[in-house]
Every structure is written in structure tokens, then in C-alpha cells.
Phi, psi and omega in degrees: 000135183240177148254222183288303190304317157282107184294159213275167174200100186283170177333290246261329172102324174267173177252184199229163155219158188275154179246191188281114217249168185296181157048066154266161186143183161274183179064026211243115150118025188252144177093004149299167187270216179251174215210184204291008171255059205340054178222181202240118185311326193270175167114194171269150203264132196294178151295058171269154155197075168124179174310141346301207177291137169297169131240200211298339197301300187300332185278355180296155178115165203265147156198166171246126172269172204310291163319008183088356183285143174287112134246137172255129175242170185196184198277157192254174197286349171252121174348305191255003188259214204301164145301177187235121177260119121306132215220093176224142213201125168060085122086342179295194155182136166205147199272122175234150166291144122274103170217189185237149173264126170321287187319317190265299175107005192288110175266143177231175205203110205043238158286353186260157182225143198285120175287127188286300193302350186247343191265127112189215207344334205205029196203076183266140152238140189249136193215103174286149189342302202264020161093021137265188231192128194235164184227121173271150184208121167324109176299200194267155180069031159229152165123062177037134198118320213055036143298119170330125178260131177292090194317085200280209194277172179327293177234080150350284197301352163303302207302138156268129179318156171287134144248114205275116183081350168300119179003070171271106190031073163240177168293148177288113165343153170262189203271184174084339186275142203251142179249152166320309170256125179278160201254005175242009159212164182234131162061037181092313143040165171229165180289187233122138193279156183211127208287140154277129103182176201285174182261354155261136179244030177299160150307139173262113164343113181305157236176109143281088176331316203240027145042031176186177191262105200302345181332298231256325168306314196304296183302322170299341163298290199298342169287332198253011195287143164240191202284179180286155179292344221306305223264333142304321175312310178246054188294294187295351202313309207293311175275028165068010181289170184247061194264128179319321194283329174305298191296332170302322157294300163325309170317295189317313137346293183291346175267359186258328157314306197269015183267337194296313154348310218254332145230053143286358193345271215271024181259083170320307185293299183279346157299298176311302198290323152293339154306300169321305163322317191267034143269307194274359180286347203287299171299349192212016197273175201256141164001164169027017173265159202268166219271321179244347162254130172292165198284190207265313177278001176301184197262329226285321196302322204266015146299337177290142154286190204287302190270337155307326170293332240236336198246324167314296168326337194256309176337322195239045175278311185266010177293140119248132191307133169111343154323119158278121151267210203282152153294138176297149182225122164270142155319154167302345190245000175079012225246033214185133123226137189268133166230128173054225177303329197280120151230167189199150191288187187217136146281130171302333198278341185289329193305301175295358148324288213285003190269299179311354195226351177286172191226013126000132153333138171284081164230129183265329192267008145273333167275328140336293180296304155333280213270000151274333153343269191326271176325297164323281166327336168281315170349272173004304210265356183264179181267128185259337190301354202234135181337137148339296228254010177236160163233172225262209223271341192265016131265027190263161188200148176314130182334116198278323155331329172286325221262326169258002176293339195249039184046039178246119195278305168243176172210113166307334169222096212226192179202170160277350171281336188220000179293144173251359175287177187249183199292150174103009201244347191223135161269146210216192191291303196232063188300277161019295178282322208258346198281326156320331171256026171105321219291153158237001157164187164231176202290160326283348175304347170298305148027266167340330186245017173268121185321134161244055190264022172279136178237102183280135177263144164228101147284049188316102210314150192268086173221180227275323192291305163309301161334308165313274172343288183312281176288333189296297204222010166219077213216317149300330148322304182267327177254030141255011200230299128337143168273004126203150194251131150233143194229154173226135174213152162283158178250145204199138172298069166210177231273010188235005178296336168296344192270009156313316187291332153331322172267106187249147226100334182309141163236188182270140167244138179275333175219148178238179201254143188238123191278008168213003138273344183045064161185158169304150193229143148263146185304122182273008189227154183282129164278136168252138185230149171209154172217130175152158185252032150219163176246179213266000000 
């Protein structure tokens, strides 16, 4: 399934786009003939629901996809060839085949072919060759019956069913123990890696999910707020443990973060700007706020334009800090992991990072848990709209071939995914989780425990607090403390830019190294790299 921006790719190979045609309406495309799955568009619409294949009766007809476009299908202009989708939004429009291959029973829709297993009478899903993935949804008093139909969530196919008390903070299933639910399918399904993200891939309108104002919740939230997870979270901390009750309190956090993700879907621009958030909250959040979701009155929100903000809030309106969820659970191949409601693919390259670094007990199913832990918590902080198998810009790092061509011992802002120093050498996000994988503490309090006969790498994430932080306020602090700094910083418009004139020496990087695609990313912004222990 495409929009205005993907053309359609047809029998034929080419692409098409429709033009404005007569008789829209309801009841438009009926009393037509039959088609290559040998059925007929006209009649009553059978009792399908789900595998095997519909035919043309059930896709006739009116419906809405995710992103809001009206579609219509109908019979298409040769008697035995496809049906027609009309796809309209603003005034656009544009017309994809609909067909079924006889042999298979397999209907595809432009470049997408409908997933059965995920489909039916009042539900469709479309999944193109690179895993997105778009949802026809029946109007209402329409999908047989004339039952009002319920508008399910945004991305289904994330979702897992609630198993009311399934390792609600119990011991972790290892991996391979069979669940009420397999952690690689929704609705009967076989498992599989699957793309976060919409099958447009345009930006998505803004959109009051809740249709109401969140205020009043909000503020009733923030009276009823308790204390922070923080003194549990990092109970196992100080001995590197894997303690059940943490992680449950963290999940609880992390389902709640990716439920706000999910609805924001196709809104790039608010997906981004929430990353930033939950990185600098790290940095700036206040007493009795919980370590990973900021509170409902933080400042950090009015970064959100008026309706994304308006629908996060009211999601985490029903957040409370302190709550156990469901424990992270892996596929048995790892190719996978559920937090809650939630699952997302894994890149082999983080899993074989975090397998190299663990320093763990030989317990597989405590490393196992560790390292689904671990893969969550990053979660948070990607983009989902963006490949898996990449990462997004504020985990990216100087070429670790430089990095070790320059002596560099520690690394200040690191992951267990891309740090190249060895353990006990790098600082991180989620010391808390990590210390088992090496991490030694996070920024800035680690600061204290690096020698300072060290020659340190600082990547800082580039987002606003930390940039601040780094460059603002501590930038004597770190080169003058350490025997010599290699630093990467962006050039930018903010209240610390003058001290740029400081590095003296300094040139430009053009790419930075993405440690889970294992390949050079270029840069959209000018990056500055300096190294030396004293500034100008």
C-alpha cells in the first residue's frame, strides 16, 4: 500500500496514479462482474474472518486506513482482471490494483500483499516486501452485521494480548517456554522480524486521538503522583544483579513510553522530539520525578506541538511511577522481544555485542533476561519509524578504528552496542541494567571514577540538555581533568557556541559509525572533532 508519494506497481510493472473518476459514492462499483479469484463483487458479503483467502465480495466496498484516507474498491475495467482501490485524502487521489494470484489465494494491493493471519471481515492488514504495513478499517455500521466497528489500536501488529498475572514481576520464563501467547505472533501468526513502523510513510497529520482535552486528568494525575521508581530501580545496581522487582518496575515505564510511540505513529517529527525528551530527562528531571518517564507537569512536554502533547499526556495520564509490568520475554532466537503489549525485532549485531560483553553468571536464562532488559530499555529512545537494523542519530559514534587508532580508554557516553573500549571502560544510559555488560556508571557522576592519567572519548548525545551540560558547563572540567580528550560536538546555534572558538584546531566529520548497521551514516549537520588536553 502506497500514498501520493509511492506509485503503485502493477501487472504490468509500471506505476499508475488514478484519475478523477464519475459515480463515487456509496454503492459505487456494484452489479459488476467476476474477477481472477472467481468471484463476484456483487451479493451479500460472506462469513469470512481470517484464513483462507476472502474473495472479491468481502474487499468490495468502502473503507479507512490508518493514516485517514477514504478507500474504495471496486470491480476494475476488464471483467477477469483486478479489482480497483481508490485511495483519497485532501483532495488527492490515487487508484492500485487489487488482485488475488489463483494459485496461492494471495491478494497483493499495489506493492503490498494482505497478511491473512492478521485480517479480516472488518480489518485488513497490508505488508509490503520491507515490513510496512498499513490497516483497512470497515466504517462504522459497516464489516458485516452492521455492527458498529471499534477502532483498534494505531499498530496492531506491535501488540500482544494482556496475560492477566503472566510474569507480572514473577521469575522469567527462559527463553523457548511456551506462553499463553508465543512471543512471534499476534492472532495465530508464525513469528517473524517486523518493521515499527506505518506503511506511509509520510508525515502523519496531527490527530486527537482522545478526541478531549487532557487537562483535567492530567492535573488529577499529578496530585495522585507517588514516589519515584528511582531507589528500587537501582536496587541491583551497585552489585551489577539482575534483580525481578526492578525490571518490572522499569517495563512498567517502558510500556508505557512505547504505548505513547504507538500513538504518535506515522508522526515523524514527534517520534524525534520524543526521543530528545527521554534523553535529557535523564539530565534534568526533578526530585520525587520517576527516572524514566517525565511527569505529567514537566517543561520537557512543551516540546511536543499542542496535539501530540495533548494525546501523550493523556496516555500517561494512567501511568503510576512505581507500577510492576509484564518482565521483557525473548524469542527463543532472540529475533524478538515482548515488553508488555509490545514486541520489536532485534538486529544480530546488538545481540552479538551484548553476548561479547556479557560478565555475568554462565546462567542462560539470567542472561537471557539481562540482555531483553537491556534491548528494551533502548527501545525507548529509537525512532521506530526508522529501520530496525539502524540506529537513530543520538547513538551513532566516531569511527571506532580512529578511536582506537587515538588510544581511547574510556568512552563517556557509550552503549554496550557501540562502545569499543573493554568492559569496565565505558559509560552508559542504563548503568543500572548494564553493569552486568560492562557499563560503569553514567554521566556525570561517573566522571569521578575514570583515572585521570585517561585518554577519553566524548560523544555527547546531540540533543539540547546534554549539549548544554557538556559544552556549557563542564568543558574545563573534562579537559582539564583527563590527560588528554577526544571530543565530537555539533555546530549549532546555542547559548554555548562561542566556546567552540576554543578548540583549537579542530576539523570537520563528515560521518559518524552506526555500530548496528556496521556501516558509515553521513552526517546532516556540521560535526566538529578536537582532541588535546588544553583549550584555547
Amino acid at each position: 500500500m502506497t500514498s501520493d508519494e509511492q506509485p503503485e506497481i502493477n501487472e504490468d510493472g509500471d506505476g499508475g496514479r488514478g484519475k478523477a473518476r464519475r459515480g463515487r459514492g456509496k454503492g459505487r462499483g456494484k452489479g459488476r462482474g467476476g474477477h481472477a479469484d472467481g468471484s463476484d463483487v456483487s451479493g451479500d458479503m460472506p462469513p469470512w474472518d481470517g484464513p483462507p483467502s476472502p474473495n472479491s465480495a468481502v474487499l468490495a466496498g468502502e473503507w479507512t486506513d490508518s493514516l485517514g484516507h477514504a478507500v474504495f474498491v471496486e470491480a476494475g475495467p476488464r471483467r477477469r482482471g483486478p479489482l480497483m482501490a481508490t485511495l483519497s485524502r485532501g483532495g488527492k487521489e490515487q487508484t492500485l490494483s487489487l488482485r488475488c494470484d489463483s494459485s496461492t489465494g494471495a491478494w497483493a494491493c499495489g506493492n503490498a500483499v494482505m497478511d491473512l493471519n492478521n485480517s479480516g471481515l472488518a480489518c485488513l492488514v497490508w505488508v509490503t516486501p520491507d515490513g510496512r504495513r498499513s490497516v483497512w478499517l470497515r466504517p462504522e455500521g459497516q464489516g458485516g452485521g452492521g455492527a458498529a466497528q471499534k477502532m483498534p489500536d494505531l499498530m496492531p501488529w506491535l501488540l500482544m494480548p494482556d496475560l492477566p498475572g503472566k510474569n507480572r514481576g514473577g521469575p522469567l520464563a527462559p527463553a523457548g517456554t511456551a506462553n499463553e501467547a508465543s512471543i512471534g505472533s499476534t492472532g495465530g501468526g508464525k513469528a517473524g522480524r517486523r518493521r515499527w513502523a506505518s506503511i506511509l510513510e509520510e508525515e502523519a497529520e496531527d490527530e486527537d486521538l482522545w478526541n478531549q482535552s487532557a487537562k483535567g486528568e492530567v492535573e488529577q494525575k499529578n496530585d495522585d503522583k507517588e514516589e519515584t521508581t528511582e531507589a528500587s530501580a537501582s536496587s541491583g545496581a551497585a552489585t551489577g544483579s539482575h534483580n525481578d522487582n526492578s525490571v518490572a518496575v522499569d517495563s512498567s515505564c517502558i510500556a508505557a513510553l512505547l504505548d505513547v510511540r504507538q500513538v504518535f505513529g506515522n508522526d515523524r517529527n514527534a517520534q524525534e522530539v520524543l526521543s530528545h525528551i527521554l534523553m535529557d530527562h535523564d539530565l534534568l528531571r526533578r526530585d520525587g520525578e520517576d527516572a524514566m518517564v517525565p511527569s505529567l507537569d514537566s517543561p520537557l512536554w512543551e516540546r511536543l506541538s499542542e496535539l501530540p502533547r495533548r494525546n501523550a499526556l493523556q496516555r500517561l495520564a494512567t501511568f503510576k511511577a512505581g507500577d510492576r509490568g509484564f518482565l521483557p520475554e525473548a524469542a527463543p532466537d532472540f529475533s524478538e522481544v515482548r515488553c508488555g503489549r509490545h514486541r520489536f525485532p532485534v538486529a544480530a549485531t546488538d545481540l552479538q555485542a551484548l553476548i561479547r560483553r556479557w560478565s555475568g553468571p554462565n546462567d542462560m536464562p539470567q542472561r537471557v533476561a539481562a540482555m531483553a532488559h537491556v534491548v528494551s530499555l533502548y527501545r525507548i529512545l529509537e525512532n521506530p519509524l526508522n529501520p530496525y537494523w539502524e540506529r537513530s542519530s543520538m547513538q551513532l559514534g566516531w569511527d571506532p578504528v580512529q578511536r582506537k587508532k587515538a588510544g581511547v580508554e574510556y568512552e563517556l557516553f557509550a552503549s554496550p552496542f557501540n562502545a569499543r573500549v573493554e568492559n569496565g571502560h565505558y559509560c552508559s544510559r542504563w548503568p543500572r541494567a548494564e553493569a552486568l555488560f560492562g557499563s560503569l556508571g553514567s554521566y556525570p557522576d561517573v566522571i569521578d571514577k575514570i583515572p585521570t592519567s585517561a585518554i577519553v572519548g566524548i560523544n555527547p548525545p546531540f540533543s539540547e540538555a546534554y549539549l548544554d551540560h557538556v559544552i556549557g558547563k563542564s568543558l574545563d572540567t573534562l579537559v582539564n581533568r583527563f590527560k588528554r580528550v577526544h571530543l565530537t560536538i555539533p555546530v549549532r546555534e546555542a547559548p554555548w557556541r562561542s566556546q567552540l572558538h576554543r578548540l583549537k584546531g579542530a576539523s570537520f566529520v563528515k560521518q559518524f559509525w552506526d555500530s548496528t548497521a556496521l556501516s558509515d551514516k553521513a552526517l546532516a549537520q556540521p560535526v566538529l572533532y578536537w582532541e588535546g588536553n588544553e583549550l584555547g
